[in-house]
OpenMM code with the backbone's topology and positions (N, CA, C; nanometers):
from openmm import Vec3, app, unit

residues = "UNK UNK UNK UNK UNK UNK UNK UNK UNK UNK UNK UNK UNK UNK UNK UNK UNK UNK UNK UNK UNK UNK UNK UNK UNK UNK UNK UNK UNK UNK UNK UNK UNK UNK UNK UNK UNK UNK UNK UNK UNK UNK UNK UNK UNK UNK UNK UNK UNK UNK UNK UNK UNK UNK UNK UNK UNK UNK UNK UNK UNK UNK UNK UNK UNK UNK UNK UNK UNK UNK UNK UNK UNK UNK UNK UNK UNK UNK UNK UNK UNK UNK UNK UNK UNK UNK UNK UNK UNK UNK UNK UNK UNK UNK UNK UNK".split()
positions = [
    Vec3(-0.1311, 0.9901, -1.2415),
    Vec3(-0.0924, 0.8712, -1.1702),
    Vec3(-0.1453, 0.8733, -1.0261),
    Vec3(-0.1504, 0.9951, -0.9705),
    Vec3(-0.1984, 1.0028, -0.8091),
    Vec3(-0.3738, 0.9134, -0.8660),
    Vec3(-0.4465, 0.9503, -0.9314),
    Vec3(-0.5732, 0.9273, -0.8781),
    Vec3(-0.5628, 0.8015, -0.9530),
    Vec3(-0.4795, 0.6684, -1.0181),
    Vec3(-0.4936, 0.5604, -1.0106),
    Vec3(-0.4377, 0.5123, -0.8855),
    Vec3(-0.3104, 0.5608, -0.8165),
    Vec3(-0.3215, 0.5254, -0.6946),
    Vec3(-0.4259, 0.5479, -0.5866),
    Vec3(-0.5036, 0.6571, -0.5900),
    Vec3(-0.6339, 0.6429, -0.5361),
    Vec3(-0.7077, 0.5592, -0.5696),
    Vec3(-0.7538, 0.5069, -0.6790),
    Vec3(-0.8407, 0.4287, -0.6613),
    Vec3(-0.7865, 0.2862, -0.6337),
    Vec3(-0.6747, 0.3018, -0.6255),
    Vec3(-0.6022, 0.1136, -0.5372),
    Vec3(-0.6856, 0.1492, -0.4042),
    Vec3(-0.6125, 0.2195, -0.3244),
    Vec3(-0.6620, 0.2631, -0.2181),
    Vec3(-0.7935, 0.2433, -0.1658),
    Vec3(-0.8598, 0.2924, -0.2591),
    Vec3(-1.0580, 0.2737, -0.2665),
    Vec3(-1.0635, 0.1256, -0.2491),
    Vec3(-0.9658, 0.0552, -0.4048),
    Vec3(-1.0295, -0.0710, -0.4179),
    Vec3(-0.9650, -0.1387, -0.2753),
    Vec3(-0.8767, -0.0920, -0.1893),
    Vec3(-0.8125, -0.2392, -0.0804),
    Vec3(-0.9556, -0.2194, 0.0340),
    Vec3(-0.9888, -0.0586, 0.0427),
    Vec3(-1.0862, -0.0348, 0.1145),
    Vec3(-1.2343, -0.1499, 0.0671),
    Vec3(-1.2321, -0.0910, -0.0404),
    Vec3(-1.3535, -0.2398, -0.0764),
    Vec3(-1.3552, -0.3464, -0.0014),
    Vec3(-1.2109, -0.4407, -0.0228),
    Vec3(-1.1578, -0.5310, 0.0043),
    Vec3(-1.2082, -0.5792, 0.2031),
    Vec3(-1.1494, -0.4661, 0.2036),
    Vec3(-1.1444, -0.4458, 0.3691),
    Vec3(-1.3038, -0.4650, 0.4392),
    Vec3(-1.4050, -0.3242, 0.3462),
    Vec3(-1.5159, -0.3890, 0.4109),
    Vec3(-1.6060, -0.5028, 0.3613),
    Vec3(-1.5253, -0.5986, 0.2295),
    Vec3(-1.5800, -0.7022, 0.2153),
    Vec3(-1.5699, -0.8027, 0.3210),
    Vec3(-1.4439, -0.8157, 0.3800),
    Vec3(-1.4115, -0.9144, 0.4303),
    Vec3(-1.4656, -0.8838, 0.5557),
    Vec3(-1.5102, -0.7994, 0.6295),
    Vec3(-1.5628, -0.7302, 0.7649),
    Vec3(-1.6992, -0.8055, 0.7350),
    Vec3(-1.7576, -0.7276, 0.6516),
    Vec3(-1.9132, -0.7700, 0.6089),
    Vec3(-1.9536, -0.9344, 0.6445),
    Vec3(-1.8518, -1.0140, 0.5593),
    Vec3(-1.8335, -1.1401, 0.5981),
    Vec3(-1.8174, -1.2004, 0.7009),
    Vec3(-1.7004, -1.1259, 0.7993),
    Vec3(-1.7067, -1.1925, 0.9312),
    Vec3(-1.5475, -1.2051, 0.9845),
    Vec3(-1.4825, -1.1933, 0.8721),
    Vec3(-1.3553, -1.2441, 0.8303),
    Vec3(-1.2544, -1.1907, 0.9075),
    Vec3(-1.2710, -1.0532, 1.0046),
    Vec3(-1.2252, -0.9929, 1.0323),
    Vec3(-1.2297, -0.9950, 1.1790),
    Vec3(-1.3334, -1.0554, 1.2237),
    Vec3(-1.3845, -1.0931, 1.3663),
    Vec3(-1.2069, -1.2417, 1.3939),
    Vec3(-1.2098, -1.3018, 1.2723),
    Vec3(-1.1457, -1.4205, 1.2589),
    Vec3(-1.0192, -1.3955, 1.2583),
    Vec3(-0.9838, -1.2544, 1.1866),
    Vec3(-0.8131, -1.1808, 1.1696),
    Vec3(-0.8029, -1.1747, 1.3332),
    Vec3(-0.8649, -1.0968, 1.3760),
    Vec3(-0.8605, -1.0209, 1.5489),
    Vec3(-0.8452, -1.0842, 1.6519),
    Vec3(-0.9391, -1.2258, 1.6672),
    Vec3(-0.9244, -1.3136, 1.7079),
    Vec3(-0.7902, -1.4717, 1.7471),
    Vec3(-0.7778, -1.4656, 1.5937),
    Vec3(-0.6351, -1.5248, 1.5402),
    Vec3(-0.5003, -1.4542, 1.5893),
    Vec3(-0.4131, -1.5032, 1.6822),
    Vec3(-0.2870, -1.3754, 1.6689),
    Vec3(-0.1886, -1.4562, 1.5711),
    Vec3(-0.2080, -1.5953, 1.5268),
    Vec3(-0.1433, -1.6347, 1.4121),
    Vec3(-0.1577, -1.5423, 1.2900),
    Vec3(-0.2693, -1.5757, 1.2715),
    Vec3(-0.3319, -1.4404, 1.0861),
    Vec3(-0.2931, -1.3090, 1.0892),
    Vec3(-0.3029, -1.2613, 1.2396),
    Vec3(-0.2826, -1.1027, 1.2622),
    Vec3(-0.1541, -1.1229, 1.2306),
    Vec3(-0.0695, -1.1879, 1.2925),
    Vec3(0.0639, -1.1641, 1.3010),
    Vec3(0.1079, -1.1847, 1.1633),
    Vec3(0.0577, -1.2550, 1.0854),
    Vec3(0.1271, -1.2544, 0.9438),
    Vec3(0.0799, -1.1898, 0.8593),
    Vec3(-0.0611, -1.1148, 0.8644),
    Vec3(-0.0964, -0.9843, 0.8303),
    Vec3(-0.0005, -0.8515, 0.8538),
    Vec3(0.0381, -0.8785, 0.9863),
    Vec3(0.1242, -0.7611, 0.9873),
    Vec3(0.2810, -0.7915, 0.9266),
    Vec3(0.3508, -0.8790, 0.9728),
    Vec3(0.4430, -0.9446, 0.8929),
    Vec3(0.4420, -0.9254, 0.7758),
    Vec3(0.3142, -0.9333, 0.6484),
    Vec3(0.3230, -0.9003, 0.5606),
    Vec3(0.3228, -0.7403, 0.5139),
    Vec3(0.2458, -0.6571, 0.5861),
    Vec3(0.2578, -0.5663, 0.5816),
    Vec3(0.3840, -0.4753, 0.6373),
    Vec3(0.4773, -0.5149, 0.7246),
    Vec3(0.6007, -0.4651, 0.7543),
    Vec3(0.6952, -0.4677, 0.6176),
    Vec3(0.7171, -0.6147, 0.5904),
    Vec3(0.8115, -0.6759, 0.4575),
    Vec3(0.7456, -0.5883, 0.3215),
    Vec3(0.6348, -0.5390, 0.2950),
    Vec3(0.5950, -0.4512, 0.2055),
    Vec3(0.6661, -0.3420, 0.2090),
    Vec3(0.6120, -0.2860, 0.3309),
    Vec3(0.6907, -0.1175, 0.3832),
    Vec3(0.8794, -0.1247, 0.3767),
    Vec3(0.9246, -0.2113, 0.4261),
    Vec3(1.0711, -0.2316, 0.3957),
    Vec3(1.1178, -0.2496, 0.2424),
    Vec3(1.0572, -0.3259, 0.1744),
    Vec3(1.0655, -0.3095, 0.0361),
    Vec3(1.0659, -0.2110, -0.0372),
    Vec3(0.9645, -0.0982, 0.0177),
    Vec3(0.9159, 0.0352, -0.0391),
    Vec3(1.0312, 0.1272, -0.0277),
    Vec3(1.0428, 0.0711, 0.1175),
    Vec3(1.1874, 0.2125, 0.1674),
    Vec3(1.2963, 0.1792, 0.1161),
    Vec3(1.3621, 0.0145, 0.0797),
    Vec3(1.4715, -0.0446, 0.0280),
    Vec3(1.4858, 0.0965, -0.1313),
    Vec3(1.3430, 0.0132, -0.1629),
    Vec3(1.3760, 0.0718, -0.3423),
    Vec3(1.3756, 0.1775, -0.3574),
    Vec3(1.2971, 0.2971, -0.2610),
    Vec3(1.2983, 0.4600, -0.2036),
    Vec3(1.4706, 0.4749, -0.1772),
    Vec3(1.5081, 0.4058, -0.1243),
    Vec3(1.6822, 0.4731, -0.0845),
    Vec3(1.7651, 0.4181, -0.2159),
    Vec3(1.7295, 0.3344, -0.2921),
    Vec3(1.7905, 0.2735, -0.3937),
    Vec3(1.7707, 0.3686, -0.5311),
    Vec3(1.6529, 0.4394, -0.5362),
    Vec3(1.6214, 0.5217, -0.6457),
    Vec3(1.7634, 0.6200, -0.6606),
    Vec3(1.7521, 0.6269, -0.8372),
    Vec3(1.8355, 0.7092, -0.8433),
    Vec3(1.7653, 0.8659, -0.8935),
    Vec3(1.7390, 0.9729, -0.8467),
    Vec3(1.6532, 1.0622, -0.9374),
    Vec3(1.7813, 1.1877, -0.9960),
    Vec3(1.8229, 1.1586, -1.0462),
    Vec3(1.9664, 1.2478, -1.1254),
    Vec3(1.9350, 1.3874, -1.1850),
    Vec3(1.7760, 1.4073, -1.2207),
    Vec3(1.7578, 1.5327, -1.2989),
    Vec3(1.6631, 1.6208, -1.2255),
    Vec3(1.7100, 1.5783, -1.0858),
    Vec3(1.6247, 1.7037, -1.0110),
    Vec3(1.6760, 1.8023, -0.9787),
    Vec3(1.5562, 1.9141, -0.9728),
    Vec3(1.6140, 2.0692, -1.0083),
    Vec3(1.5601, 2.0830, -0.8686),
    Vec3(1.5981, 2.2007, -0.8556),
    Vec3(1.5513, 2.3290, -0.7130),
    Vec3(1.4579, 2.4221, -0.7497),
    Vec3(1.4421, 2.4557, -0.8493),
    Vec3(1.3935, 2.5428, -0.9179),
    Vec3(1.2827, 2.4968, -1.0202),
    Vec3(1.2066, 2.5217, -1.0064),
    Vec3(1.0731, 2.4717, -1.0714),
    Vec3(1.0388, 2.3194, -1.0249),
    Vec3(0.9830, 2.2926, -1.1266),
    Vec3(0.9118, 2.1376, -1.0481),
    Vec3(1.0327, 2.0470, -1.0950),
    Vec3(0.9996, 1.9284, -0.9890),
    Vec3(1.1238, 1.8202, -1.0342),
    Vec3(1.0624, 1.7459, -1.1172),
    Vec3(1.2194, 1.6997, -1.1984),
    Vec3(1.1882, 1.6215, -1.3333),
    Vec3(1.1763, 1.4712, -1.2943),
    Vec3(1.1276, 1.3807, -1.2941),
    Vec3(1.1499, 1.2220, -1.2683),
    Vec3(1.2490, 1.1607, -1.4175),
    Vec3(1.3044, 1.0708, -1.3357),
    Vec3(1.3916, 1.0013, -1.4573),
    Vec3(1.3365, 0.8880, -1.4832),
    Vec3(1.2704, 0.8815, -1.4423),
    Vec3(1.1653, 0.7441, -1.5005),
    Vec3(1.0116, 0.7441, -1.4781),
    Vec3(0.9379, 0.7719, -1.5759),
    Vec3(0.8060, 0.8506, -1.5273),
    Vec3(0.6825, 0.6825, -1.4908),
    Vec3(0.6458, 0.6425, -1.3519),
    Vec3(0.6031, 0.5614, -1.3313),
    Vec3(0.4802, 0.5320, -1.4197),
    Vec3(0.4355, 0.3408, -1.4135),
    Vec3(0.3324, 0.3121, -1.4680),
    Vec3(0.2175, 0.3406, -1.4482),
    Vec3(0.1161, 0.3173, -1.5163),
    Vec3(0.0338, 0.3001, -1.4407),
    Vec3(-0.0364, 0.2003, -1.3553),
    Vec3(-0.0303, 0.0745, -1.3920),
    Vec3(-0.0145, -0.0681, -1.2931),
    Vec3(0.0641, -0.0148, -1.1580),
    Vec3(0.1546, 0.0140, -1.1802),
    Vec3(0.2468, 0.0298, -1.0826),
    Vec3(0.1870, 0.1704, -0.9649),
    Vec3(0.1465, 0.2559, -1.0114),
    Vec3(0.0903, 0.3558, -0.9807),
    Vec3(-0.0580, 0.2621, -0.8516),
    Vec3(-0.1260, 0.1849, -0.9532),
    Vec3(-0.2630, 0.1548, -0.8839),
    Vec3(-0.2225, 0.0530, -0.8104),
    Vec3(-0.1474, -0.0417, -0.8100),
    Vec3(-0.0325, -0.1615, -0.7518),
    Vec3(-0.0002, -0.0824, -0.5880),
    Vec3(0.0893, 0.0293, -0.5937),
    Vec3(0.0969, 0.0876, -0.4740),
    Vec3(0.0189, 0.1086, -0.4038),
    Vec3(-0.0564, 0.1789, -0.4455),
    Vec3(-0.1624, 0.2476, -0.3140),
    Vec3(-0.2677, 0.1501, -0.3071),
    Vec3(-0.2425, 0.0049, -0.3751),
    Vec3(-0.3889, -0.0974, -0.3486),
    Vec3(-0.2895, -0.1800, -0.2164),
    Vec3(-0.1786, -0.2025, -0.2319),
    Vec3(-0.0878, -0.3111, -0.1750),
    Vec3(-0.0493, -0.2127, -0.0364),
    Vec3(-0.0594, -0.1041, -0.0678),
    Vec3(-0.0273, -0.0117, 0.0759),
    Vec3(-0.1505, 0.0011, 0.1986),
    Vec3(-0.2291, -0.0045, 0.1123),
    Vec3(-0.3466, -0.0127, 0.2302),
    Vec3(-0.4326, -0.1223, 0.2440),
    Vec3(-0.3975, -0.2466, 0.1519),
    Vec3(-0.4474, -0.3898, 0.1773),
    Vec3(-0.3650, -0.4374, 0.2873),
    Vec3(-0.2396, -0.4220, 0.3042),
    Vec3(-0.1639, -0.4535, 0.3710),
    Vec3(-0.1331, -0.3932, 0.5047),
    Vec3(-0.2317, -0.2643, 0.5317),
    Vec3(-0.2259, -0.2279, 0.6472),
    Vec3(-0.3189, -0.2764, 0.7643),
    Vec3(-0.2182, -0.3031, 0.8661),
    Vec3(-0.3475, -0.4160, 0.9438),
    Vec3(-0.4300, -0.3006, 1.0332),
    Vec3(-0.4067, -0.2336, 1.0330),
    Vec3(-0.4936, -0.1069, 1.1032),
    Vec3(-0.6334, -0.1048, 1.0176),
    Vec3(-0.6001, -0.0753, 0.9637),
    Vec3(-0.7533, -0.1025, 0.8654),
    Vec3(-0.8121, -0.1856, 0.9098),
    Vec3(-0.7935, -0.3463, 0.9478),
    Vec3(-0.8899, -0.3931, 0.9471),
    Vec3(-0.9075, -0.3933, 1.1000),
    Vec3(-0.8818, -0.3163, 1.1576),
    Vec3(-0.9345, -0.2562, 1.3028),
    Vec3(-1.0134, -0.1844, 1.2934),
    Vec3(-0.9782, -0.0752, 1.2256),
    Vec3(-1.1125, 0.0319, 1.2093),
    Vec3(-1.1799, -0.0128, 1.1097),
    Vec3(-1.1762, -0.1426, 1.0879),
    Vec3(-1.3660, -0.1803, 0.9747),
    Vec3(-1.4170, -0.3157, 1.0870),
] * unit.nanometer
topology = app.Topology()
chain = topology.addChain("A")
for resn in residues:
    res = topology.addResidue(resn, chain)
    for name in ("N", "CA", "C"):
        topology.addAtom(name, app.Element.getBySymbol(name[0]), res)
């Protein structure tokens, strides 16, 4: 599951220097409307993450050897994260 969340990651990076390439990004930077709801969106992501992080229940974890998950994630869900975690980071499109 880690390396489908890597390749979200890859693909938001794509994303990122598509829209640079284009110009699009000159237009984010410029804009403090777009920025601001770029980041807006990217805050309300991260709060969501941490909501359902404190909401998890993981009941069958040990101390001792590796921990067990009680619900072994998707894989959508797996490549979903790490594409939506770093599409949504507006830092990125600073450093592209």
């Amino acid at each position: 599951m880690a390396l489908l969340s890597c390749l979200g990651v890859i693909i938001a990076i794509l994303v990122h220097m598509s829209y640079c390439i284009a110009g699009i990004a000159v237009l984010i930077t410029t804009t403090p409307l777009l920025y601001n709801a770029l980041r807006y969106a990217g805050a309300t992501y991260l709060i969501w993450l941490g909501i359902k992080a404190l909401l998890a229940q993981n009941l069958n974890t040990t101390y001792i050897g590796k921990p067990q998950l009680t619900q072994p994630i998707s894989k959508k869900s797996a490549f979903m994260q790490g594409f939506l975690c770093n599409l949504l980071n507006p830092k990125a499109t600073l450093f592209f």
